[in-house]
C-alpha positions, 0 to 999 in steps of 0.5 A, a space after each residue: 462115222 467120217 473118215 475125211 472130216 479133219 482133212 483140209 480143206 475141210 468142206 471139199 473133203 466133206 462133200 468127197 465123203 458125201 457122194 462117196 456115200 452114194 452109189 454112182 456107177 457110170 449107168 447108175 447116177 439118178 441117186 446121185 443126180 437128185 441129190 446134187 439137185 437137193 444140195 442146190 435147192 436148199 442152198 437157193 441156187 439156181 438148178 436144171 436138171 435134164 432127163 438124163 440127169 445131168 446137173 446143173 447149179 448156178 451161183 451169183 458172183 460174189 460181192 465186187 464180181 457182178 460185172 465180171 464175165 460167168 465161168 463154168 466149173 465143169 465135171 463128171 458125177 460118174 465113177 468106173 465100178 472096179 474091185 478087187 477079186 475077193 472084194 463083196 461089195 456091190 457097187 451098185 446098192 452100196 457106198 464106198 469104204 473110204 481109207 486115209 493112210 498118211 498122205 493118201 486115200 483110198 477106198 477098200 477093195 475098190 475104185 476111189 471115185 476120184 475120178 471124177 469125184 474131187 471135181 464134184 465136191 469143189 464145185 460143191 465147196 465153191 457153191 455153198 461158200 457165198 464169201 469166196 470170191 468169185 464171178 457167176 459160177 455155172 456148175 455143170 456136172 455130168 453122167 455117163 462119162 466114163 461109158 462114152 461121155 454120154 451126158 455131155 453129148 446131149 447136154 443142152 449147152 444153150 443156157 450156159 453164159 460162161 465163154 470160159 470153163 475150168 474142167 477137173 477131171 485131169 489126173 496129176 498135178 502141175 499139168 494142164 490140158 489143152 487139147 484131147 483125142 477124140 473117139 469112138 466105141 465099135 461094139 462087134 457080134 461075131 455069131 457062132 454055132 454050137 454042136 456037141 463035143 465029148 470031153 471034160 471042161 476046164 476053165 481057163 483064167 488069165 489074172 493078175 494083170 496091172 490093168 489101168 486106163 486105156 488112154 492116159 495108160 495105153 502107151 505102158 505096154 501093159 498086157 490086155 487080158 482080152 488080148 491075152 486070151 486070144 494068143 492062149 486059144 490060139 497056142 492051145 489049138 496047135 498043141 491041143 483038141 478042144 472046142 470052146 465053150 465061152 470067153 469073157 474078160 473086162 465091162 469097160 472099153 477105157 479100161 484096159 481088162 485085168 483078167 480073162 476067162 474061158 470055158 473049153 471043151 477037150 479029150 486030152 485035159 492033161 495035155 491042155 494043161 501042160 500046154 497053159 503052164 507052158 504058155 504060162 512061162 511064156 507071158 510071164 517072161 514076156 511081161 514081167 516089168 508090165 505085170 509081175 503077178 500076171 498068171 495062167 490057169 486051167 481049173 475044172 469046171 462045168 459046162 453050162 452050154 454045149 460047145 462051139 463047132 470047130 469053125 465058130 471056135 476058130 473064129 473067136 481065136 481069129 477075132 481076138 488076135 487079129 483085132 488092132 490093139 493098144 497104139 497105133 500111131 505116136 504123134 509126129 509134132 508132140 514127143 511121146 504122145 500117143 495119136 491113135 489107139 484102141 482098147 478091147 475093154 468088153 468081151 463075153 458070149 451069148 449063146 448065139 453070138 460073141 460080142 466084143 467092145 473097142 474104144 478108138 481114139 485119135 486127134 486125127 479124125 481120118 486115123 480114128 476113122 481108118 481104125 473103125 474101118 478096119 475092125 468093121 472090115 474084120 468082122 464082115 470077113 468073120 461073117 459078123 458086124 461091128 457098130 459105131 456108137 458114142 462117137 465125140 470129137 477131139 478138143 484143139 489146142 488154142 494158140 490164143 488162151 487167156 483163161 491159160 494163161 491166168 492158170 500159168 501165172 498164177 502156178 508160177 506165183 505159188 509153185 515157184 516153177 513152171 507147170 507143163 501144158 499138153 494135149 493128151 491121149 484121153 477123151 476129155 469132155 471139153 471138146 463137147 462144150 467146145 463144140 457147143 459153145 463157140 469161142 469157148 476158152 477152156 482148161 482141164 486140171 486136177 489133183 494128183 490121182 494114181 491108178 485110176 479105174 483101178 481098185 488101187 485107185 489113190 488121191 493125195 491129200 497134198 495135191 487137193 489142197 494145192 490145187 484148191 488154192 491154185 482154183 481159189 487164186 484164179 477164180 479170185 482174179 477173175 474180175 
């Protein structure tokens, strides 16, 4: 049964619900890889297919458009897997559950897929529509973006022609990107020892958080439950005997975690709930405009392993409130843009070790470069270590731009007003193609999405279809 098939325009749509059908969690693209690559061999396309399954489709310029320089059509196969608490799906066996309401859609209890999705199904429609017209198309399509823009970093960028390159993984409409942040994952190992310790378990459960992402969304002063976490085992240490036993909380550095918990130890459990309700009251207070349904909990549970010591206890309690987090520095030339940053999107415990993982982001190299440092600097004092991993470069804003400036005009035709260009905050993989491709010009755009990486994740069926006539308009006069 379709769900999008009335939806104008109705082949872009048509192939959303497609791969929508398709699992495609970031780490989990081969289904999705190898069916694009079908798509392009019935279709008579030219198509690569690397070993990390990133696609590649190419399709002749349509009629009048032989001579005219190729472009690159560019974006992400792989979605964030994020649901609601009481939602069952498996997300890496099973399709999603899409929704349309007015002028929205959804999908039920999860992530959209949006991001990157409406990138891959106007690629798709611009390829299986020969009479558009267009210049040679070379349709890249990724995998891994959202884990650290893994495809795009061993892309084999050598056989692309195309010099200029549209990029469809921005997230409101009417803004066009010229410029990102570069970045870096710093995975850390805080070793811990454990010993036995009499008393009763409670789980301790900080939910209810807005979450979001950890780029475009890091300047919102939205709570990390991560981070939460620390300050609540931190509070409950001068209130309270206990030792903990383990703490988890978010599976994704770019997203900003929705929820933590941890399992304790204590002799006096009264006591430590009375110590959560209070620091309950606090948070509450304290993000009440950020995260209204933010929420405190002690439960009782069961411990599966003994307890950590005292000293590994006060470690993980150091290690949580005294890494950076959120932004660091505000950049001095562009007003409200966030320079550098950092996000505590991983955390859980092994019986030896806990492991915590931090994206890093900055337009300046030296600033990501001073972030990274100092979260090595802490781990080696808390006996531990930190790695670098993932590590991509930031994408500068061209003063010279034709390929911008085809996209402006053409706005100003159809809009009637004049779009907004900036640099953001979020990694965007045009800096790897940039640095691949010399003399690259390159744009990134979209469709108005809403809370990305979240399951209240919402595309705005309007916006797709201005920004499909806004694509067909610039390819059109790309002679």
């Amino acid at each position: 049964m379709t769900v999008l098939d009335s939806l104008e325009p109705r082949r872009v749509f048509h192939f959303f619900e497609e791969i929508s059908r398709i699992p495609h969690g970031s780490g989990h693209t081969k289904a999705i890889s190898d069916w694009l690559v079908e798509f392009g061999r019935k279709r008579g396309l030219e198509v690569r297919q690397d070993a990390l399954n990133n696609v590649v489709l190419v399709g002749p310029a349509s009629p009048g458009y032989e001579q005219a320089e190729p472009v690159i059509f560019q974006g992400h196969m792989d979605m964030v897997c994020e649901k609601a608490p009481d939602c069952p799906k498996d997300m890496e066996k099973e399709g999603l559950d899409l929704e349309v309401s007015g002028d929205e859609i959804t999908a039920r209890g999860t992530t959209l897929g949006a991001d990157d999705g409406i990138a891959v199904a106007m690629g798709l429609a611009l390829l299986d529509d020969p009479s558009i017209p267009r210049p040679r198309l070379e349709a890249v399509f990724t995998v891994d973006e959202e884990i650290g823009m893994l495809g795009a970093v061993d892309l084999d960028a050598s056989g692309l022609a195309g010099r200029r390159m549209i990029n469809m993984d921005s997230e409101e409409e009417g803004v066009f990107t010229a410029g990102c942040a570069g970045g870096v994952d710093v995975n850390c190992a805080l070793p811990v020892r454990r010993e036995a310790f009499a008393g009763t378990c409670l789980e301790l459960k900080i939910s209810g958080l807005t979450g979001g992402h950890s780029g475009a969304e890091i300047h919102k002063g939205r709570a990390n439950g991560d981070r939460l976490m620390g300050r609540l085992l931190l509070h409950l240490d001068r209130e309270v005997l206990y030792r903990l036993v383990e703490v988890e909380g978010g599976t994704k550095d770019n997203a900003i975690p929705r929820e933590a918990r941890a399992a304790v130890l204590t002799p006096e459990p009264e006591k430590l709930r009375q110590a959560v309700a209070a620091f309950d009251r606090i948070l509450r207070q304290e993000f009440q405009v950020t995260d209204p349904d933010l929420q405190v909990t002690a439960e009782p549970a069961r411990a599966e392993r003994l307890p950590m010591d005292r000293e590994s206890t006060e470690k993980v309690q150091c290690l949580l409130t005294s890494l950076p987090g959120g932004v660091q520095v505000m950049s001095p030339e562009l007003e409200g843009m966030v320079q550098t940053s950092l996000n505590l999107g991983i955390l859980y415990t092994e019986d030896g070790q806990v492991c915590a993982g931090l994206l890093v982001r900055s337009s300046v190299e030296s600033q990501k470069e001073m972030v990274a440092e100092q979260i090595e600097g802490l781990l080696r004092q808390l006996g531990g270590q930190a790695i670098r991993s993932g590590d991509y470069p930031g994408w500068a804003y061209r003063a010279d731009s034709p390929l911008r400036d085809l996209f402006v005009q053409v706005y100003r035709e159809q809009y009637g007003k004049e779009p907004k260009v900036e640099a953001i905050h979020a990694g965007v993989e045009c800096g790897m193609f940039a640095a691949k491709l010399p003399g690259l010009d390159c744009i990134s755009l979209g469709p108005t999405l809403t809370e990305i990486h979240t399951y209240r994740e919402t595309m705005h069926i309007a916006s797709v279809q201005r920004t499909w006539n806004l694509l067909l308009e610039v390819l059109k006069r790309m002679k």
